[in-house]
C-alpha positions in Angstrom: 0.0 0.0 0.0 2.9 2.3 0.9 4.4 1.8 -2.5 1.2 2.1 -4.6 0.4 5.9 -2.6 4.7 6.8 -3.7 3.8 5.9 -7.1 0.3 7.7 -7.9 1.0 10.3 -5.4 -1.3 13.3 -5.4 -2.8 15.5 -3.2 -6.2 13.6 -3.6 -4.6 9.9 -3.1 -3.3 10.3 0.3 -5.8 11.7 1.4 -8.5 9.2 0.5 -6.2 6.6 2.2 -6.1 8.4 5.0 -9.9 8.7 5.1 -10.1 5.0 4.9 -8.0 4.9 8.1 -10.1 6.9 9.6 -13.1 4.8 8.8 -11.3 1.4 9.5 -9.6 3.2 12.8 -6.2 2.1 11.7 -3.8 4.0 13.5 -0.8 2.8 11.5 -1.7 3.3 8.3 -3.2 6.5 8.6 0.5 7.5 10.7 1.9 7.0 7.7 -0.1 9.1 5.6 0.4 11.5 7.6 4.5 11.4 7.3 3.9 12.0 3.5 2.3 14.5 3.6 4.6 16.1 5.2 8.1 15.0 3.5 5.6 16.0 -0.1 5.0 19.7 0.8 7.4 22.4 1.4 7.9 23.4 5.3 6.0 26.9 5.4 2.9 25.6 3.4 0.1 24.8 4.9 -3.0 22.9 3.0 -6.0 23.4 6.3 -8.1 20.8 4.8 -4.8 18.2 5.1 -4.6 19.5 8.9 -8.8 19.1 9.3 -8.4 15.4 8.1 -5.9 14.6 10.3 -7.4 16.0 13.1 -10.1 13.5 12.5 -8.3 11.0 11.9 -6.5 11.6 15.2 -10.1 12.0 17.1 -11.8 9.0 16.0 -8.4 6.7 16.7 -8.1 7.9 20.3 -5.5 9.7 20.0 -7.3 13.3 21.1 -3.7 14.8 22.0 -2.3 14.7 18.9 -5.5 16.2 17.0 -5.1 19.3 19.9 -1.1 19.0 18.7 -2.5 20.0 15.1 -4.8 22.0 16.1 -3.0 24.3 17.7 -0.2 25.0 15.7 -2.6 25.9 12.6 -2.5 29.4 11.3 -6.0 29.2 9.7 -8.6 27.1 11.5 -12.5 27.2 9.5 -15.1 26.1 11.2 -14.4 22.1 10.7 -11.4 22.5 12.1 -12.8 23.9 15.4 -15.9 21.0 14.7 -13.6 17.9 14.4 -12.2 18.9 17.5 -14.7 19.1 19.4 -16.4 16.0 18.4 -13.1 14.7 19.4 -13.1 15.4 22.8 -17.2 14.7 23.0 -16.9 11.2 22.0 -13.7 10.8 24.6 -15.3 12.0 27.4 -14.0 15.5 27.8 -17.2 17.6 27.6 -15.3 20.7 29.8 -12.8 20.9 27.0 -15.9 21.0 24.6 -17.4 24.1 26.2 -13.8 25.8 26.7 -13.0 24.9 22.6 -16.3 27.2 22.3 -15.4 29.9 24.8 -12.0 30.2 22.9 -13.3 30.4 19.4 -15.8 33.0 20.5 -12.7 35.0 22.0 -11.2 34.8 18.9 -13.8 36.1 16.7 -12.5 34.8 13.5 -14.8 31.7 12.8 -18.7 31.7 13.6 -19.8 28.5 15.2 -22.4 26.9 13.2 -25.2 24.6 13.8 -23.0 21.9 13.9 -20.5 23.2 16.5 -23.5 24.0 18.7 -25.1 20.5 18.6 -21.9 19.1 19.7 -21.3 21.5 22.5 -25.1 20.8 23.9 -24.8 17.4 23.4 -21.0 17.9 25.5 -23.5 19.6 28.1 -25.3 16.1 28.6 -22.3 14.5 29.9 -22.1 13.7 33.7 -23.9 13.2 36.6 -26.6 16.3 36.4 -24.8 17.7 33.2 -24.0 21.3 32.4 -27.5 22.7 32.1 -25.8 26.3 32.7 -23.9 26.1 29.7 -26.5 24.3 27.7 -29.1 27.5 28.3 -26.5 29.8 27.7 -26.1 27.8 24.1 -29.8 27.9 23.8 -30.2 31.6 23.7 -27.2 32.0 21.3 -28.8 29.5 18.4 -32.9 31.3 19.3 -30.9 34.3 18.8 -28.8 33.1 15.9 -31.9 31.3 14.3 -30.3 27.8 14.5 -32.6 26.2 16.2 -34.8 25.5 13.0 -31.9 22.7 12.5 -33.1 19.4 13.7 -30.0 18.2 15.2 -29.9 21.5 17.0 -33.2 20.8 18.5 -32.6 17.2 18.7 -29.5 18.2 21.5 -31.2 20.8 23.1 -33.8 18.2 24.0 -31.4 15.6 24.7 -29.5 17.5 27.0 -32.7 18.7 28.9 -33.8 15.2 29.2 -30.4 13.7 30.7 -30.3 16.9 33.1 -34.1 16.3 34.3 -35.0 19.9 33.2 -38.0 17.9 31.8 -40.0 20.9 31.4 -37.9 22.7 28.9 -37.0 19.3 27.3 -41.0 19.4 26.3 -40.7 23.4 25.8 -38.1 22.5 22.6 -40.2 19.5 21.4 -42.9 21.5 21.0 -41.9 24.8 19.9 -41.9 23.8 16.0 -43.7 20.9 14.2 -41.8 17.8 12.7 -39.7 16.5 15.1 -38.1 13.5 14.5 -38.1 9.8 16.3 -34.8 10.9 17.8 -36.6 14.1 19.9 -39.0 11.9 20.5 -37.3 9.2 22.0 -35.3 12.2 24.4 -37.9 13.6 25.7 -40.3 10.3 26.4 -37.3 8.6 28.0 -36.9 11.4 30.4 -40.5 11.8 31.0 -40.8 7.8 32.0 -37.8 8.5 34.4 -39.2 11.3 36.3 -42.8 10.2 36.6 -44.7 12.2 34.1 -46.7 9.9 33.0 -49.3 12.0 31.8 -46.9 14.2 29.8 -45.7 11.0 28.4 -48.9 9.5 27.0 -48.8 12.5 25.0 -46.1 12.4 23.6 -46.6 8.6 23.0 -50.2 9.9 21.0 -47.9 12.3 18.9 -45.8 9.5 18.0 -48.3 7.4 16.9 -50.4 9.6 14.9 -47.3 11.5 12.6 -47.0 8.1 11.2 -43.2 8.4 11.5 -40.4 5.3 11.3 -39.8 4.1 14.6 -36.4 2.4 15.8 -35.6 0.0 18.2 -35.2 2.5 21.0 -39.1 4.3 20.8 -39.9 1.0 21.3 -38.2 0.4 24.5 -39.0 3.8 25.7 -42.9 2.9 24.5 -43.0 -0.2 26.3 -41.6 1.4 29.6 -44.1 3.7 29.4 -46.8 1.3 29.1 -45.3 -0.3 32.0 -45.0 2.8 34.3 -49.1 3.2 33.6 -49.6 -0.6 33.6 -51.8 0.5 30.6 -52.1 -3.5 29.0 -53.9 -1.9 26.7 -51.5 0.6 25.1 -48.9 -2.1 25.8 -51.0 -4.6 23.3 -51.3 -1.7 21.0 -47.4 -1.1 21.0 -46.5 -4.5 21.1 -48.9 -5.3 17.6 -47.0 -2.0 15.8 -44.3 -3.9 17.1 -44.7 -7.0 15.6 -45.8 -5.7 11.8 -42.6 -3.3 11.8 -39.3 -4.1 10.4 -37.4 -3.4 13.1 -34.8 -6.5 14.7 -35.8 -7.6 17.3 -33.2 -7.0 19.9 -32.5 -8.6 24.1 -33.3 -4.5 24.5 -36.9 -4.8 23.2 -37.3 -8.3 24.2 -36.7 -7.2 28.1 -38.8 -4.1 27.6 -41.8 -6.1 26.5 -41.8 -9.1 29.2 -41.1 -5.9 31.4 -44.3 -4.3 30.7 -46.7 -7.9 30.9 -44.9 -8.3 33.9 -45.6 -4.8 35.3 -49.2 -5.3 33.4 -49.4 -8.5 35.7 -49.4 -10.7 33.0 -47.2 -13.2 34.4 -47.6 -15.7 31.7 -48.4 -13.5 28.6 -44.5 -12.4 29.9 -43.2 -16.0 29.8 -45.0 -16.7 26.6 -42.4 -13.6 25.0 -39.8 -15.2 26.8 -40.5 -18.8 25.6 -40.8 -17.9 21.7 -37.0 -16.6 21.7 -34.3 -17.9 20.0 -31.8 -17.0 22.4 -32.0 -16.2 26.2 -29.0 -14.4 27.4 -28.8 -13.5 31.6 -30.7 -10.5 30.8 -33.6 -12.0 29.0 -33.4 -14.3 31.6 -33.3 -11.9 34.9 -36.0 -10.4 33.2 -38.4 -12.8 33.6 -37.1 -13.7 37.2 -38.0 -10.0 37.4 -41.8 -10.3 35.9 -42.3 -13.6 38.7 -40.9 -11.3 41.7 -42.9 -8.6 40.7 -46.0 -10.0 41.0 -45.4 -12.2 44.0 -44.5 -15.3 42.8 -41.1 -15.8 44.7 -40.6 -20.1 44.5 -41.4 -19.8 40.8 -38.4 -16.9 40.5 -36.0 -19.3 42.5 -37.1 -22.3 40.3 -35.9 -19.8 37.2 -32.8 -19.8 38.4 -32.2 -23.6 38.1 -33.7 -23.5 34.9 -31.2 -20.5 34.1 -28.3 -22.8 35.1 -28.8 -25.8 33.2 -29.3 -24.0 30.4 -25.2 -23.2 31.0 -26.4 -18.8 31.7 -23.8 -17.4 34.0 -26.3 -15.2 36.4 -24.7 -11.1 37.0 -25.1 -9.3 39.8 -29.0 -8.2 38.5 -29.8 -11.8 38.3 -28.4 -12.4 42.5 -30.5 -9.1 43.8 -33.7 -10.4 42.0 -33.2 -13.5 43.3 -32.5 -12.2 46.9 -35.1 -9.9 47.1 -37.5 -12.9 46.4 -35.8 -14.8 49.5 -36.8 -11.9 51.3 -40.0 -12.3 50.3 -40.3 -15.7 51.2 -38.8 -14.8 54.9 -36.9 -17.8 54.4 -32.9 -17.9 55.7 -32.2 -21.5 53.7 -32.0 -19.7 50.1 -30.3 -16.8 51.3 -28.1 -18.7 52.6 -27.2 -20.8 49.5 -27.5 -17.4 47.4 -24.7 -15.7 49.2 -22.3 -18.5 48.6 -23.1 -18.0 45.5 -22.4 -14.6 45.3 -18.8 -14.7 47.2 -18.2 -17.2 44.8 -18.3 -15.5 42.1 -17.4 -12.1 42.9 -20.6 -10.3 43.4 -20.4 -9.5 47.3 -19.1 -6.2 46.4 -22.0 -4.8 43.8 -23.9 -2.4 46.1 -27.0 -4.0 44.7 -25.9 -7.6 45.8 -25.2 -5.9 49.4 -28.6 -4.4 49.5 -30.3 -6.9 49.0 -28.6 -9.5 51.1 -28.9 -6.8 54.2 -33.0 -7.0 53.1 -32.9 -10.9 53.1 -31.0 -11.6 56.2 -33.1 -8.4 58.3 -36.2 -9.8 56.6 -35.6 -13.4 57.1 -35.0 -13.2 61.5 -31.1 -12.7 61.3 -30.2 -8.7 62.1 -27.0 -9.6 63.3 -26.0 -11.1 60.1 -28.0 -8.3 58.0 -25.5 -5.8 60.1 -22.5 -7.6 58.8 -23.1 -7.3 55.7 -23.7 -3.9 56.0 -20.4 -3.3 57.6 -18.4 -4.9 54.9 -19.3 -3.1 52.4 -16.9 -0.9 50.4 -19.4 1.8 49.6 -23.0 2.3 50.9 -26.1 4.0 49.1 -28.7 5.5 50.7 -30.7 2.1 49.8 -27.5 0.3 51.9 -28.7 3.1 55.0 -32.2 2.6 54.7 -32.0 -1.1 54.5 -30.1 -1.7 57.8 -32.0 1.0 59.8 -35.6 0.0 58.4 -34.4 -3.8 59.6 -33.6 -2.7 63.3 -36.6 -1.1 63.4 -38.4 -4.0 62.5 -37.0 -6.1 65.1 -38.2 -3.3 67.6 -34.0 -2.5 67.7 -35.3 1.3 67.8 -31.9 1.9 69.4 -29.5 0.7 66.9 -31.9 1.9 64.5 -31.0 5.6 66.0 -27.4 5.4 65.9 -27.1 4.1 62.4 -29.3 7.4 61.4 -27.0 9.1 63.0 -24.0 7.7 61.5 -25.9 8.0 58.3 -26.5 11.9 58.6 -22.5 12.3 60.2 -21.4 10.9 57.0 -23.6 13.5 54.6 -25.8 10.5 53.0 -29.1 12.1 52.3 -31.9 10.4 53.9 -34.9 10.1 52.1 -38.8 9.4 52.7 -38.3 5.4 53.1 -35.1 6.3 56.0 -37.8 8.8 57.8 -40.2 5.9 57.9 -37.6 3.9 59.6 -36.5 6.9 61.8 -39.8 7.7 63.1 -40.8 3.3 63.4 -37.9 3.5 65.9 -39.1 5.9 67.9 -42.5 4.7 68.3 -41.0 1.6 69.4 -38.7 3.5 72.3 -41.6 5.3 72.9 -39.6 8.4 72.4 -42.0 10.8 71.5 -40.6 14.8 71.5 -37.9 13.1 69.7 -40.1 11.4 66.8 -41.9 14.8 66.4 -38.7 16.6 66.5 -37.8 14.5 63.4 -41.3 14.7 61.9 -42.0 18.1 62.2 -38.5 19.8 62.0 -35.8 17.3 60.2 -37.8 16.3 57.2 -38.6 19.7 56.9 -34.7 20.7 57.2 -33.8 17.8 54.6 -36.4 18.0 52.1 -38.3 15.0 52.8 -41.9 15.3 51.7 -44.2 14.1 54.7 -46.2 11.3 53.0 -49.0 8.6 54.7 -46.7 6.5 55.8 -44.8 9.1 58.0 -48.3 10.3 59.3 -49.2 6.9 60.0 -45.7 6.7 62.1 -46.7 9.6 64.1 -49.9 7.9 65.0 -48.3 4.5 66.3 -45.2 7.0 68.1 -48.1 8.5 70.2 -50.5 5.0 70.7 -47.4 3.5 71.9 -47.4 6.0 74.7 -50.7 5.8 75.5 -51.8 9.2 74.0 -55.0 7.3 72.4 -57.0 11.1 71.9 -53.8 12.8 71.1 -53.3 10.0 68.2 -57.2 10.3 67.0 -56.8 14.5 67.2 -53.5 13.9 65.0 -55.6 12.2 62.4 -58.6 14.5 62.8 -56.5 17.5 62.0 -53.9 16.1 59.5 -54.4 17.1 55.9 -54.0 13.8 54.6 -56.5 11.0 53.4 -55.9 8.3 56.0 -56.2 4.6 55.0 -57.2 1.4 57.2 -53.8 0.4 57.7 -53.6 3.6 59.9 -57.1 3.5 61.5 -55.9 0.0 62.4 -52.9 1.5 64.4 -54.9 3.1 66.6 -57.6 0.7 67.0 -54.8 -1.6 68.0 -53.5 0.8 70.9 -56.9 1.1 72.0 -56.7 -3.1 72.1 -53.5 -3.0 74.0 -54.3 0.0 76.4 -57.6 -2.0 77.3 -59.4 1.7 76.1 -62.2 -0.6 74.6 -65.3 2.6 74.3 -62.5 4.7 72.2 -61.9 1.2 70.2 -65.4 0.6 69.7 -66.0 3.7 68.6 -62.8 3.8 66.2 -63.7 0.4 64.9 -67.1 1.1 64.1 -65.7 4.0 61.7 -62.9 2.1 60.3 -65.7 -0.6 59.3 -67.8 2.2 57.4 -65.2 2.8 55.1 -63.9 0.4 54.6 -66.2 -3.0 55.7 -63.8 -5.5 54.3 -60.7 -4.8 56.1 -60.7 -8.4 58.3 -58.0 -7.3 60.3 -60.4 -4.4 62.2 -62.8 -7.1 62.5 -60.3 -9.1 64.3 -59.3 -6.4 66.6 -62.8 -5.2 67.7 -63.8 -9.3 68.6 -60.8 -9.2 70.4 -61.5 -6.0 72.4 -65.1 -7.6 73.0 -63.8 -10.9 73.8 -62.0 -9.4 76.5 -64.2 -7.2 78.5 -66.3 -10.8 78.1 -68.6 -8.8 76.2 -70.1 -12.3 73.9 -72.9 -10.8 72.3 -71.2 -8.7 70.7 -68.8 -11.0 69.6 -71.2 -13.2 68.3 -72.3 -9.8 66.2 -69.1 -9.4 65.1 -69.4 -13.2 63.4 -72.2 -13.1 62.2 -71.7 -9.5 60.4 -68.4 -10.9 59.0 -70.4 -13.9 57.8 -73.2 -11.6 56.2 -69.9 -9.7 54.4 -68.3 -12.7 53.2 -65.6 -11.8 55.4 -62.9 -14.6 56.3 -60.4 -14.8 58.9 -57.2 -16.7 57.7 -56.3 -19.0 59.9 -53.2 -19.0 62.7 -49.9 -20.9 61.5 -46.5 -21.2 62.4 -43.6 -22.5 60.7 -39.7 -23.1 61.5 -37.0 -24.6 59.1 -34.6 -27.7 60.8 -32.5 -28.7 58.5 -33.6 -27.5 54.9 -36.9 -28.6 55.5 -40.3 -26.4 56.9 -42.3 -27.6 59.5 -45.8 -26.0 59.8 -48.2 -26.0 62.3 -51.8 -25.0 62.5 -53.5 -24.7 66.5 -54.1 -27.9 68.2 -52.3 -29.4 65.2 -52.2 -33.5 65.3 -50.9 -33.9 61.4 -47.3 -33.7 62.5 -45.8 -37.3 62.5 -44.5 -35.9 65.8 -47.4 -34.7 67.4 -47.5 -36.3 70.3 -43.8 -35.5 71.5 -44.2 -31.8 70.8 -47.8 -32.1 72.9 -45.6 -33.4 75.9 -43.4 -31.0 75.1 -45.4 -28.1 75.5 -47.1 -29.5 78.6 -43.5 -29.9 80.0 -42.6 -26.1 79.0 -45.7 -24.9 80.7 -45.4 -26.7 83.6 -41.9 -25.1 83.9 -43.4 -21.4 83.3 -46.0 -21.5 85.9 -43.4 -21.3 89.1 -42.3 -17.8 87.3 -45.9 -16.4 87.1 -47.0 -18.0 84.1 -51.1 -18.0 84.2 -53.0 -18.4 81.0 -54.6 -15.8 79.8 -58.1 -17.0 79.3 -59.3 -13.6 78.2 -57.9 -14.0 74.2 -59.7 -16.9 73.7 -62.5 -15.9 71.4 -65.2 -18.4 72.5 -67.7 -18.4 75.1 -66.7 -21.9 76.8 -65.9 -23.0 80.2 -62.1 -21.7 81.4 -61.0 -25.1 81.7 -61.6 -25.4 77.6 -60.3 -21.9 77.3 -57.2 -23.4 78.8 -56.7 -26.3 76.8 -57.5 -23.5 73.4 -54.1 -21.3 74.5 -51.6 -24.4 75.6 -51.8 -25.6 71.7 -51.5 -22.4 69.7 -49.1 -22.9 66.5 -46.6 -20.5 67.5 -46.6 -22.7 71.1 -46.3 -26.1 69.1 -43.8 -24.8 66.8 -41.6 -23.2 69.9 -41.4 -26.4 71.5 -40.4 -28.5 68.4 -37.2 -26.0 67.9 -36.3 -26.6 71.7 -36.6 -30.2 70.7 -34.5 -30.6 67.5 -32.2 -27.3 67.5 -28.8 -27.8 69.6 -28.7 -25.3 72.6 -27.1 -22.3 71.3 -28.8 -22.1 68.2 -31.5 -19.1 68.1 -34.8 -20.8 67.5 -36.5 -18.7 64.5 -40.4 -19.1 64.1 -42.5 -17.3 61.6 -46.4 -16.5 61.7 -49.1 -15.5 59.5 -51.3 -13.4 62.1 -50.5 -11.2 64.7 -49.3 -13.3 68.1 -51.8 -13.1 70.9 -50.6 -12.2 74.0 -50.9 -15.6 76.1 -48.4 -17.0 73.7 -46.5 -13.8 74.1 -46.0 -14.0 77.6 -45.5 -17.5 77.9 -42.8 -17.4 75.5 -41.1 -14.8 77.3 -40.8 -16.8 80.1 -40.0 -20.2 78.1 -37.0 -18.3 76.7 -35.8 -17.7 80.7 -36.4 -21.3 81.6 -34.7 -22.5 78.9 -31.8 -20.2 78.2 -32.5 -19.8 74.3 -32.9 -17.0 72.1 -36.5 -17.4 70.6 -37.4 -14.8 67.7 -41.2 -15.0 66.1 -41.8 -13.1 63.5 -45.8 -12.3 63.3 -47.7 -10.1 60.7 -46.4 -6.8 62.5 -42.7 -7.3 63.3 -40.7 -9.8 65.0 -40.0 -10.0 68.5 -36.6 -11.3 70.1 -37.1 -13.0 73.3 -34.2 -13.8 75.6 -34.2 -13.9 79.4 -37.4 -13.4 79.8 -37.8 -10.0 78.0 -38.9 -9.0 74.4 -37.7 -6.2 71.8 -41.4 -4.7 71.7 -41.6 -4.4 75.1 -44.9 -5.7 75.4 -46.6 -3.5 72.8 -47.2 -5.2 69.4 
């Protein structure tokens, strides 16, 4: 090649060889080039197209330094010259050297930047975390001015570089200020609308789309599709997914994961797997995808049998793949997967992904075992405000309001900004210390002082900080005078206090508006035959029945379950299924019998039927969480923490007498019920007696 460009050797040869480099990116070649051109022209001549091709040449082949070289020592730059150096340092990363090229050829005066020079300084204004939106306004007044934003690309920049910097509003102020945009504007500004929640704005924009009949690419497809999902609009998604299917465009792992995203997010579990299924090829995304679509809607075993299908099919899972498949650990409650997953994950590298670590601190904190939760949280190399919220959301659950506190304030000493979910943490842990200046300090001052929008759920917090101290009328005059719209789950919070503060006219009278709007909450229902059943008031729990009958209302029934060994062991009250029934009966007796000298008496009052005390009796020995106690104490060595789980909330004979079988026995006992888990040991429990 060398020898054919010294034979035919003009100025146009060299040049085209050196344009081929460019477009092949061979550095060697076009090196050469550029040493004949310079041995073939006399020393004080200087051709500025030659220089603008080199400094191409030199861009495109990473070599940025010795385009500036060029550059630099050119008497007479045009406008391409200023251009190819720019897009130089744009497509290397160096956006600030973009905006100071412009500055400096402004100063100069000698060449006016064109259209082109200003799309690649706004699109240089994109780059980084918030971008440059300073410089790109300042850009955007000079082409209004200048009349250069009738250039597509222009506008095409300016409404990329609003989008990536979440001005979202002025990315929709471009895209609307002249007809005809084009799929790329389009595909800006719907992107960054999905990512910031306007929704509304975004089905707009989605309507535009489809009625200017324009050519859509691969990437208005995935920004459709997320759209649809964001609005679970199965609908639209159907719609999207057809114009889809009758266009020509490939169909990528990017569109493929977009679509089973949106059946998943549609809850169209199998519609999703039927997408999945028809593919060709499954890669770990396509495949963490579905996992993805099963978690979602609740399916957790089926997302863990994924995973075995995943491997046999030889995938190697990423660090994606392990946090959906933690999170649905978590959402079993279950310690034997998490177990296996984490292995997994120190085995092949993933430990230090912040997303692995956040989702192994959910899975251990979810599934009974803080203290492992807290190691992992300690390990890590770096720590999100996900990483903070995790670990103090955990402690809180375990009625651990104290750690809770002093992670929150580690988290605030080392300037991570909490957010709404750490607040609701925050003020959880306070409510369970029963600390409550300090909780409204935080409610009414801190959030304030941060940021933090006050939202139900922090409301709802304030309400269980002042039941949890008794302050039943202060609590209903909070929710009187708040300006939110409360829901049951909070009603419930205080008709609970009323339950545990024995206030049963306030309850009644709390209950009896909860159940007016809204009459199929069960878990009210519960509560008020509780109260009732207490105060030995049986007519009205017989009303209570028979209304729940008449409303097709059905209480789920009590059970208990603890892992030994890999395998779950469930019990239902007065359970007799269990091959080893009859030991764990004894067993139970035994336990009891051991309570009693410490104060144990059975508290006859939370049975809910009108029989004789003797029968009442018999009812409360046999509970599932009783049955499943005494099986752990049978089968677990001594110093392993005994870990039982529950469906319903834990009534408070089983309460106490547990307290007291953890003394007599010298175990760590830890039930988790439907409210939060309790740690008993040496006779006391994390929640203090208030659940």
């Amino acid at each position: 090649m060398l020898k054919l460009a010294r034979v035919a050797f003009s100025i146009q040869d060299p040049l085209k060889l050196l344009l081929l480099s460019t477009e092949n990116k061979n550095l060697k070649i076009g090196k050469i080039v550029h040493a004949l051109l310079i041995v073939s022209r006399p020393t004080s001549e200087e051709n500025t197209y030659e220089a603008n091709s080199l400094i191409n040449f030199y861009s495109k082949c990473c070599e940025v330094w010795n385009a500036r070289n060029l550059f630099d020592r050119m008497r007479d730059r045009n406008v391409v010259s200023w251009g190819a150096l720019m897009a130089g340092y744009l497509h290397h990363g160096l956006s600030l050297e973009v905006i100071v090229l412009l500055k400096d050829m402004l100063l100069e005066g000698s060449v006016r930047p064109n259209e082109y020079i200003f799309a690649t300084v706004i699109s240089s204004c994109s780059d980084g975390i918030g971008g440059r939106v300073d410089d790109g306004r300042q850009c955007h007044g000079f082409v209004l001015k200048s009349g250069l934003l009738f250039h597509q690309y222009v506008r095409n920049a300016l409404v990329y570089m609003y989008s990536k910097c979440s001005r979202i509003q002025d990315a929709l102020s471009v895209c609307n200020s002249f007809p005809g945009n084009d799929i790329f504007a389009y595909n800006s500004v719907l992107r960054g609308l999905v990512e910031h929640g306007y929704l509304t704005e975004g089905l707009e924009i989605l309507r535009r789309m489809l009625g200017e009949y324009m050519k859509w690419d691969s990437v208005a497809f995935v920004n459709a599709f997320g759209l649809c999902a964001s609005l679970k609009d199965l609908k639209l998604g159907l719609q999207v997914h057809g114009k889809m299917m009758a266009s020509d465009v490939e169909s990528d792992v990017y569109i493929n994961s977009a679509t089973i995203n949106m059946y998943g997010k549609c809850g169209k579990v199998s519609s999703a797997r039927r997408v999945f299924d028809r593919l060709q090829s499954q890669n770990v995304i396509l495949w963490t995808a579905i996992m993805s679509v099963y978690l979602q809607n609740g399916c957790f075993e089926e997302t863990l049998n994924l995973f075995s299908e995943m491997l046999q099919e030889d995938v190697k899972p990423n660090e994606y793949t392990f946090a959906v498949l933690l999170n649905a650990s978590a959402g079993l409650s279950t310690l034997k997967h998490g177990y296996l997953l984490h292995a997994r994950t120190l085995k092949s590298g993933f430990t230090d992904y912040n997303i692995v670590g956040n989702s192994l601190i959910d899975v251990y904190a979810k599934g009974g075992n803080i203290e492992a939760a807290n190691k992992v949280f300690s390990n890590m190399i770096y720590r999100d405000t996900i990483s903070w919220n995790a670990i103090i959301c955990g402690y809180s659950h375990h009625g651990l309001g104290k750690e809770a506190l002093l992670v929150f304030q580690d988290m605030l000493a080392a300037e991570e900004h909490p957010n709404h979910v750490t607040f609701v943490g925050v003020l959880s842990a306070c409510a369970h210390l029963g600390i409550v200046q300090e909780g409204l300090y935080y409610f009414n001052h801190l959030m304030k002082q941060v940021g933090v929008d006050q939202g139900l759920q922090h409301y709802t917090c304030v309400v269980g900080l002042l039941s949890k101290a008794g302050q039943l009328h202060e609590a209903q005059n909070f929710m009187i005078s708040s300006p939110v719209r409360w829901d049951a789950v909070a009603w419930r919070t205080l008709l609970n206090a009323c339950h545990v503060h024995r206030n049963y006219d306030l309850g009644k009278q709390i209950a009896e508006h909860v159940l007016e709007m809204y009459p199929s909450d069960v878990g009210s229902y519960t509560l008020l035959s509780n109260m009732f059943a207490k105060a030995e008031r049986w007519d009205n729990v017989v009303k209570i029945r028979k209304l729940m009958r008449e409303r097709n209302i059905k209480k789920e029934p009590g059970v208990s379950w603890i892992e030994i060994k890999n395998a779950t062991h469930i019990f239902v009250s007065e359970d007799s299924k269990h091959p080893e029934h009859t030991q764990i009966y004894e067993k139970v007796k035994e336990l009891l019998s051991m309570i009693r000298p410490l104060g144990y008496v059975p508290d006859i009052g939370a049975v809910l039927h009108d029989v004789e005390d003797e029968q009442k009796e018999y009812y409360l020995s046999y509970h599932s969480e009783k049955l499943a106690v005494a099986y752990g104490i049978m089968k677990m060595p001594a110093a392993t923490p005994i870990l039982v789980m529950k469906n319903l909330r834990m009534c408070d004979d089983c309460h106490s007498a547990i307290k007291l079988i953890s003394k007599v026995t010298n175990r760590m006992i830890i039930v988790r019920d439907a409210k939060r888990f309790h740690h008993f040991q040496d006779g006391h429990c994390t929640c203090a007696d208030y659940w």
